[in-house]
ChimeraX commands (.cxc) that place a marker at each C-alpha (Angstrom):
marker #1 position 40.88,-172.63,52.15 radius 0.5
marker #1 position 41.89,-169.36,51.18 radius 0.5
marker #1 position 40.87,-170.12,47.19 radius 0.5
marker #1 position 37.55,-171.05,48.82 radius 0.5
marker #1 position 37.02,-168.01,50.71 radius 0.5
marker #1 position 38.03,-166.01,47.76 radius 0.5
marker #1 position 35.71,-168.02,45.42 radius 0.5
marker #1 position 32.96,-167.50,48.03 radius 0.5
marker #1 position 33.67,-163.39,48.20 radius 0.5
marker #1 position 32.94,-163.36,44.17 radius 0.5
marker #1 position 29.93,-165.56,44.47 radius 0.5
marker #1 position 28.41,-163.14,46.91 radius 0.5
marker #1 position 29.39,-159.78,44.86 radius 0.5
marker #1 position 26.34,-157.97,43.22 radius 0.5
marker #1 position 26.55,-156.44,40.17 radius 0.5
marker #1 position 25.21,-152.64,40.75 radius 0.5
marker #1 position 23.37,-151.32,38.24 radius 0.5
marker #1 position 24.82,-148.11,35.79 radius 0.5
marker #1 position 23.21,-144.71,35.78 radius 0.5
marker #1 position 21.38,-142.45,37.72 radius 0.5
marker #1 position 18.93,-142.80,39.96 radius 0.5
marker #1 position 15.62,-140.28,40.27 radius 0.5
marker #1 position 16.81,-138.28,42.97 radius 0.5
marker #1 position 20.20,-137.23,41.06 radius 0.5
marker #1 position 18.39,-136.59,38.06 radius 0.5
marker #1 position 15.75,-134.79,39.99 radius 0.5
marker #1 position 18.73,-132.25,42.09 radius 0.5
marker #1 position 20.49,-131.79,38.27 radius 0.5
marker #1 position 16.70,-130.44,37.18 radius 0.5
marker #1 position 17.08,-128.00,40.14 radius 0.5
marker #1 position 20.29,-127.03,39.32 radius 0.5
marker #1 position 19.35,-126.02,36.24 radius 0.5
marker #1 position 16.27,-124.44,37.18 radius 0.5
marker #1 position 18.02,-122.27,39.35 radius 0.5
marker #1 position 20.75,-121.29,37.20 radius 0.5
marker #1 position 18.06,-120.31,34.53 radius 0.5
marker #1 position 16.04,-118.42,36.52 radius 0.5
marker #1 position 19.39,-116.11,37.42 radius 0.5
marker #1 position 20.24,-115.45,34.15 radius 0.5
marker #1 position 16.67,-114.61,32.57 radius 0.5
marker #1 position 17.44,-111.08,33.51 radius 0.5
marker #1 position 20.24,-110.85,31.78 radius 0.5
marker #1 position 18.86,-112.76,28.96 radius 0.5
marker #1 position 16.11,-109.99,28.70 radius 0.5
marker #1 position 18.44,-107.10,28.96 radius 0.5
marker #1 position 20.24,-108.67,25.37 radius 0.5
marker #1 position 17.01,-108.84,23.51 radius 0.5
marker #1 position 15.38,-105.82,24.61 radius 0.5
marker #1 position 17.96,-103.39,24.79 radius 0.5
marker #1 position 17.45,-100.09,26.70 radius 0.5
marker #1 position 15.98,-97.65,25.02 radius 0.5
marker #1 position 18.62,-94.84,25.12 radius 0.5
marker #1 position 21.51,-96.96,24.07 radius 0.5
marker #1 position 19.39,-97.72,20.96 radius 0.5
marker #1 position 18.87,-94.21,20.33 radius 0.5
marker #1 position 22.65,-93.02,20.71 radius 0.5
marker #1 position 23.25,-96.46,18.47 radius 0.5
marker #1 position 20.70,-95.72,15.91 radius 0.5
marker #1 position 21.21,-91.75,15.59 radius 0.5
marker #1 position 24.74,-92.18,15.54 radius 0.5
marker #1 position 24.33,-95.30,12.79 radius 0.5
marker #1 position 22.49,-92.80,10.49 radius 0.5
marker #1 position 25.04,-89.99,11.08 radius 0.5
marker #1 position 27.79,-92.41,9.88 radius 0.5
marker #1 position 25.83,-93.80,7.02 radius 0.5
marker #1 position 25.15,-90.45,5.75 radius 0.5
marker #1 position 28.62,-89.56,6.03 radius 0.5
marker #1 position 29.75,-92.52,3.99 radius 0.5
marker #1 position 27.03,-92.06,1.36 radius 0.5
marker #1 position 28.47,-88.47,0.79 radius 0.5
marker #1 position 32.21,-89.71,0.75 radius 0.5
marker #1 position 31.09,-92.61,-1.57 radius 0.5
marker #1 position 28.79,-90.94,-4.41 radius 0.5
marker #1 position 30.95,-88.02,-4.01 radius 0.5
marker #1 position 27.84,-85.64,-3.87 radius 0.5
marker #1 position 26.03,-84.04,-1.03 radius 0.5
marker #1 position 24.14,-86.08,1.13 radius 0.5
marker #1 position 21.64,-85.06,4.11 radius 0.5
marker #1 position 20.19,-85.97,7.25 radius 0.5
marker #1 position 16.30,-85.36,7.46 radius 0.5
marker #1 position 15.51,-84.70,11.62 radius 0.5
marker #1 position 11.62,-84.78,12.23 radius 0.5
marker #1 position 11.74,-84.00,15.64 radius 0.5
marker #1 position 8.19,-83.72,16.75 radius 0.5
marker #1 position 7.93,-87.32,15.36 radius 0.5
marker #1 position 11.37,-88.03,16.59 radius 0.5
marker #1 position 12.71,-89.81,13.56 radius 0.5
marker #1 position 15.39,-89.35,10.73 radius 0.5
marker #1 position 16.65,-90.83,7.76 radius 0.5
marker #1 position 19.58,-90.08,4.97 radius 0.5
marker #1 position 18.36,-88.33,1.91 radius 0.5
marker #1 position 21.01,-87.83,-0.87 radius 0.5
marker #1 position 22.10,-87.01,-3.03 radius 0.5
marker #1 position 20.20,-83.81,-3.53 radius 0.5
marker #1 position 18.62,-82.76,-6.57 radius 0.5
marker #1 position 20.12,-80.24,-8.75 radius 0.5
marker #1 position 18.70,-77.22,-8.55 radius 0.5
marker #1 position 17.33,-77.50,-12.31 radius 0.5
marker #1 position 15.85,-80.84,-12.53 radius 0.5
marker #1 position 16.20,-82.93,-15.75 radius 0.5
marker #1 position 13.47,-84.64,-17.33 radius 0.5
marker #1 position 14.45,-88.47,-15.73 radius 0.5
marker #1 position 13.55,-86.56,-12.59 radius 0.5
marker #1 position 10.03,-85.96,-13.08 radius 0.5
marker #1 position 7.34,-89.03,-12.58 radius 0.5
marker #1 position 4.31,-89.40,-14.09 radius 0.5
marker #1 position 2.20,-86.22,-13.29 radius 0.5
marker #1 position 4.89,-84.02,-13.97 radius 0.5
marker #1 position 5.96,-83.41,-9.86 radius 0.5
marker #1 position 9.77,-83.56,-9.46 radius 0.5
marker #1 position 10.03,-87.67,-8.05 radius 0.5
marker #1 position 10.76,-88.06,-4.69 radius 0.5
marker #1 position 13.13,-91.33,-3.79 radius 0.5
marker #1 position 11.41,-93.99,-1.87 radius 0.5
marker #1 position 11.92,-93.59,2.16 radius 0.5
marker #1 position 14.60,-96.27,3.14 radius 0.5
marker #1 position 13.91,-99.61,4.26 radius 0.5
marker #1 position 13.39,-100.07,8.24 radius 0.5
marker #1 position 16.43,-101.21,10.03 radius 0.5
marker #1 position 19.11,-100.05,7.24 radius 0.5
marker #1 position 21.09,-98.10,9.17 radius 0.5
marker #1 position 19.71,-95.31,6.71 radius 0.5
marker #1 position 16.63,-94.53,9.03 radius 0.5
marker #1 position 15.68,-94.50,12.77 radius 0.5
marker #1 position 12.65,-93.80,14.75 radius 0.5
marker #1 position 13.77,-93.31,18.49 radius 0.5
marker #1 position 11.29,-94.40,21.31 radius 0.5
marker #1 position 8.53,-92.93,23.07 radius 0.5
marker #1 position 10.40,-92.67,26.19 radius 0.5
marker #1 position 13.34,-90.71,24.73 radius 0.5
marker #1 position 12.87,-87.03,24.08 radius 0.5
marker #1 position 15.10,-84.97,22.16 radius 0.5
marker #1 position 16.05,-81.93,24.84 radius 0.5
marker #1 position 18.31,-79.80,22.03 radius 0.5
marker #1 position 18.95,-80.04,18.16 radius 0.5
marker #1 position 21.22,-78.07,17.00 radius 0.5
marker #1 position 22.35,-77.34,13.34 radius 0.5
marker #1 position 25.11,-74.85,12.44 radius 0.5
marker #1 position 24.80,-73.22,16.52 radius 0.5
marker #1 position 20.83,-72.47,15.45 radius 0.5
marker #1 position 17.98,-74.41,17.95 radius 0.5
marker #1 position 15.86,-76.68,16.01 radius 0.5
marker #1 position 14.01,-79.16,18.50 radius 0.5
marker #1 position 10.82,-77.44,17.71 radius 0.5
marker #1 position 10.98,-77.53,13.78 radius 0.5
marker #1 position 8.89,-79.32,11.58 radius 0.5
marker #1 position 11.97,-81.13,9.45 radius 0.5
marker #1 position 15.78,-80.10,10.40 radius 0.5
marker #1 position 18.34,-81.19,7.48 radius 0.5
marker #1 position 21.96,-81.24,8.53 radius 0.5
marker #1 position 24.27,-81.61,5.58 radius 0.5
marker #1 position 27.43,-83.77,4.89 radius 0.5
marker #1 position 30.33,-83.33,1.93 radius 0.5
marker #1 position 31.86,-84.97,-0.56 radius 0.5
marker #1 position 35.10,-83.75,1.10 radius 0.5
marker #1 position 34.07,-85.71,4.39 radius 0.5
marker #1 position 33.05,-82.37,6.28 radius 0.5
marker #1 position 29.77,-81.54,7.38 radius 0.5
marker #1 position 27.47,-78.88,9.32 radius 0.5
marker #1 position 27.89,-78.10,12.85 radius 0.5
marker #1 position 25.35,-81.17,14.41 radius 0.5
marker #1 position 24.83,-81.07,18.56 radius 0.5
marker #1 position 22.04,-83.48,19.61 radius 0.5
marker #1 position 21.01,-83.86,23.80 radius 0.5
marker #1 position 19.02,-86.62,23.98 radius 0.5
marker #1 position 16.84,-87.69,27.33 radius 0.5
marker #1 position 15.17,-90.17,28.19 radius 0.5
marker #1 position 12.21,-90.87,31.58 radius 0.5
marker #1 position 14.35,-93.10,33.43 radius 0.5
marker #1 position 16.84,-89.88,33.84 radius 0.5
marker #1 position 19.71,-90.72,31.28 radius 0.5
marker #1 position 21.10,-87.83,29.57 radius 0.5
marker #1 position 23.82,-88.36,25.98 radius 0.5
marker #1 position 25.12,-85.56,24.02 radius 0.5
marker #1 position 25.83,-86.53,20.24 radius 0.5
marker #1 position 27.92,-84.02,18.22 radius 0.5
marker #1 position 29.72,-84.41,14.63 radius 0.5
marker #1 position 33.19,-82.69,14.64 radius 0.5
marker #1 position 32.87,-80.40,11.22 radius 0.5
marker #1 position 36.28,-81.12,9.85 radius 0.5
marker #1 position 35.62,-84.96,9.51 radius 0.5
marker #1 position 32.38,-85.41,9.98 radius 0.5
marker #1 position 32.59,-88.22,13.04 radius 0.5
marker #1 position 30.06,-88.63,15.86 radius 0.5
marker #1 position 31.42,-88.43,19.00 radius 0.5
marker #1 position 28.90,-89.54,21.81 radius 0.5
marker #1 position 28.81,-88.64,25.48 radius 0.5
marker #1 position 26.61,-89.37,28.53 radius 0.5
marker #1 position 25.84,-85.91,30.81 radius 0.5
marker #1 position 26.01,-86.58,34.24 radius 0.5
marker #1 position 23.23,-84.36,36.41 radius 0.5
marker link #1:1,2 radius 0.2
marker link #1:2,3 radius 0.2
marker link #1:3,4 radius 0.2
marker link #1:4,5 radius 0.2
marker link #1:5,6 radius 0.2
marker link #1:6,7 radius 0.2
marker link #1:7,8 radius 0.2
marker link #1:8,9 radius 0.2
marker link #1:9,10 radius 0.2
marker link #1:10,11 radius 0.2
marker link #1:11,12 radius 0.2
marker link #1:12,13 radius 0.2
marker link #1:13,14 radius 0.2
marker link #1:14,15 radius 0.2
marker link #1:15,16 radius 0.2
marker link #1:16,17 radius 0.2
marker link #1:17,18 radius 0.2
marker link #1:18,19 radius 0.2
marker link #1:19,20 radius 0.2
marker link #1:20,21 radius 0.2
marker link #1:21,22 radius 0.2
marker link #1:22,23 radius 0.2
marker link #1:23,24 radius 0.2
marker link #1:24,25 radius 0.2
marker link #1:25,26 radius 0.2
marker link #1:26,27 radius 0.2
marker link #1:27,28 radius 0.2
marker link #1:28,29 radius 0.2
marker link #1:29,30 radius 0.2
marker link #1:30,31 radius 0.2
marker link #1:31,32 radius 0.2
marker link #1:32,33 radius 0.2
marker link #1:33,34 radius 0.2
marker link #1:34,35 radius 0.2
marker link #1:35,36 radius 0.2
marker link #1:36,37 radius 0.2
marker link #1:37,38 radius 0.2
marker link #1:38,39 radius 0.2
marker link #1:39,40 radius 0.2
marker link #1:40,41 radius 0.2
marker link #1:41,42 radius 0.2
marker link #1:42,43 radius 0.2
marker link #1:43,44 radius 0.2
marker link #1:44,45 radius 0.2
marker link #1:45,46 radius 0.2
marker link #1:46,47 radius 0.2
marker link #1:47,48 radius 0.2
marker link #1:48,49 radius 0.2
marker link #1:49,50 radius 0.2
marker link #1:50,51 radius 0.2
marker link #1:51,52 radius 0.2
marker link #1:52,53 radius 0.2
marker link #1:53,54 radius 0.2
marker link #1:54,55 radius 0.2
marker link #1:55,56 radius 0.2
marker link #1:56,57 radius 0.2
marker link #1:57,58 radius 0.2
marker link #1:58,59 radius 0.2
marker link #1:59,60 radius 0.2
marker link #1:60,61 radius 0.2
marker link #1:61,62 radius 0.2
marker link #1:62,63 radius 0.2
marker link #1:63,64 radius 0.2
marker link #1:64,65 radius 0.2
marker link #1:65,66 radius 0.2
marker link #1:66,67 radius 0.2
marker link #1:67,68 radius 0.2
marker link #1:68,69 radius 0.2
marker link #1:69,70 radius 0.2
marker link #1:70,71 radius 0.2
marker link #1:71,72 radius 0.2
marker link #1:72,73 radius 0.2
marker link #1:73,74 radius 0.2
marker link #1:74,75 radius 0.2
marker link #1:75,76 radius 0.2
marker link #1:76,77 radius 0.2
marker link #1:77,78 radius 0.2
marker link #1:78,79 radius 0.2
marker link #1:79,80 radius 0.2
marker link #1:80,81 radius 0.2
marker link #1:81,82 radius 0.2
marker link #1:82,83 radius 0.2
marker link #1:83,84 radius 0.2
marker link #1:84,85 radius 0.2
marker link #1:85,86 radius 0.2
marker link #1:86,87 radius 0.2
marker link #1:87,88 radius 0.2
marker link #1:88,89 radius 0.2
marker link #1:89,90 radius 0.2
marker link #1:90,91 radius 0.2
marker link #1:91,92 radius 0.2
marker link #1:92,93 radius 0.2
marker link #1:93,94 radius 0.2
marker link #1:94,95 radius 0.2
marker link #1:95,96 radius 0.2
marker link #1:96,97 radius 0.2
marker link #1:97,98 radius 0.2
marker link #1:98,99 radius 0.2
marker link #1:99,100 radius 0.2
marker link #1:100,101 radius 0.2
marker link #1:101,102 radius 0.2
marker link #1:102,103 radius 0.2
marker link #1:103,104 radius 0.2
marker link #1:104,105 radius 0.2
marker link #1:105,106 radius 0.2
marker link #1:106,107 radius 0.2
marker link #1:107,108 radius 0.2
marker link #1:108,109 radius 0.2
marker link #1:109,110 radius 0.2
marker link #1:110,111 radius 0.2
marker link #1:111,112 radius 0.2
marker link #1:112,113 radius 0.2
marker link #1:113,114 radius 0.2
marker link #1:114,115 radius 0.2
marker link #1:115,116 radius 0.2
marker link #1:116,117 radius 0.2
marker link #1:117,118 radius 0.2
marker link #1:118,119 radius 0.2
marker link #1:119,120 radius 0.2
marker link #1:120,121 radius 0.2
marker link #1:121,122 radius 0.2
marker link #1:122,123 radius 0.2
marker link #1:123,124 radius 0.2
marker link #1:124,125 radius 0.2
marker link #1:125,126 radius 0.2
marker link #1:126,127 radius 0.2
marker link #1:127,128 radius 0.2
marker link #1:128,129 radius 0.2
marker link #1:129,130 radius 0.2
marker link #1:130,131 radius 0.2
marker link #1:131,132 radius 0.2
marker link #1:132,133 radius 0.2
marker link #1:133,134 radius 0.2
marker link #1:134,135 radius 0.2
marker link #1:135,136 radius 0.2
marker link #1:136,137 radius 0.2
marker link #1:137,138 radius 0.2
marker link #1:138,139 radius 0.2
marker link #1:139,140 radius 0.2
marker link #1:140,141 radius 0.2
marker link #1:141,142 radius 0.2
marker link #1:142,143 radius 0.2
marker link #1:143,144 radius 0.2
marker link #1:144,145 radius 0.2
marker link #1:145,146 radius 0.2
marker link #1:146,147 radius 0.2
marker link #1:147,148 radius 0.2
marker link #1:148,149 radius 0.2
marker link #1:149,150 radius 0.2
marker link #1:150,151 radius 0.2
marker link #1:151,152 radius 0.2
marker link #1:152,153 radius 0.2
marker link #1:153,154 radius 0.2
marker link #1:154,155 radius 0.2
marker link #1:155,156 radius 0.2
marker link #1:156,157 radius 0.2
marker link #1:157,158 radius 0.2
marker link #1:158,159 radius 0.2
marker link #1:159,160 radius 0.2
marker link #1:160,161 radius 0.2
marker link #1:161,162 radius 0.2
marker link #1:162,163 radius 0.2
marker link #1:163,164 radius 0.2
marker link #1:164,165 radius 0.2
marker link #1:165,166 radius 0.2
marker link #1:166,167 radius 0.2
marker link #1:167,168 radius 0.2
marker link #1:168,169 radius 0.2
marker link #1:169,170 radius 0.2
marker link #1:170,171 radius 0.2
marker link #1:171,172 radius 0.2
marker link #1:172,173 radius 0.2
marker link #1:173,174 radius 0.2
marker link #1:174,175 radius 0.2
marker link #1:175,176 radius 0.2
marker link #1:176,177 radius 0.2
marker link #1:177,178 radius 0.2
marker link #1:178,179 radius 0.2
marker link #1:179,180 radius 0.2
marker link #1:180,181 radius 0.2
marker link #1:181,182 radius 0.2
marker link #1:182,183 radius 0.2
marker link #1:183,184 radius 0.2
marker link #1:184,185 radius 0.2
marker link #1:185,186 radius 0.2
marker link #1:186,187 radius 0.2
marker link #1:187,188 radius 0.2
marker link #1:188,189 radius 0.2
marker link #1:189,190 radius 0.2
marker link #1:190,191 radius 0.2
view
């Protein structure tokens, strides 16, 4: 009787089916809704970075690059500030002060070298929300100027450089190269 009953238990047995039914696939959907919706901020914050840290990363990029140029070519090298416009690029190495003939184009004008491509580390344009409160070259104020050049060496050195830059949601970083090596160091400045 017993191999009956057990015979009779299989008989009876239903095969359940494998996988997952609408409502689990449905809470997994919500799951992951929910976890994407939390992270979107911080999503955003990676691709559009703040404003100031770009500007501290981009002025201090430009610093270094001019620095290296100058080390590299072994000639002097420059920084050109616009400030009004609030942008700057490397220029370098600087024309001898009699030009030879391979430096004149055309029309006879003394050639000047292209501009550098966008986002080469050898230009920056900072944003319309940061405002450059002091520019210093060589302990003279030049926020207000026209075009500010600040000068680095073959020799690594360069000219005394103290940027304070600002921006409207309050933050406040100083950016000064040390004269003996020529190295930015950067700083915020707490109010």
């Amino acid at each position: 009787m017993r191999a009956r009953d057990h015979n009779s238990k299989l008989s009876f047995r239903r095969v359940l089916p494998t996988g997952f039914t609408l409502i689990e696939i449905m809470v997994v959907v919500a799951i992951m809704g929910i976890v994407m919706t939390m992270s979107m901020p911080m999503v955003y914050k990676l691709w559009h970075k703040a404003p100031m840290i770009k500007a501290v990363r981009d002025v201090t990029e430009v610093l270094s690059r001019a620095r290296a140029q100058a080390i590299l070519q072994n000639s002097l090298a420059e920084v050109v500030f616009h400030p009004r416009d609030r942008t700057m690029q490397v220029s370098g190495p600087v024309a001898p002060s009699q030009p030879r003939h391979s430096d004149y184009d055309d029309l006879g004008s003394i050639a000047l070298a292209p501009p550098p491509p966008p986002h080469s580390g050898m230009s920056a344009t900072l944003d319309s929300s940061i405002i450059i409160e002091m520019l210093d070259v060589n302990l003279t104020e030049y926020k207000d100027a026209d075009v500010v050049r600040a000068r680095f060496y073959p020799n690594g050195t360069c000219d005394e450089l103290t940027i304070i830059l600002h921006s409207d949601k309050g933050e406040w970083y100083k950016i000064a190269l040390e004269i003996t090596t020529g190295l930015a160091t950067v700083g915020p400045i707490y109010q």
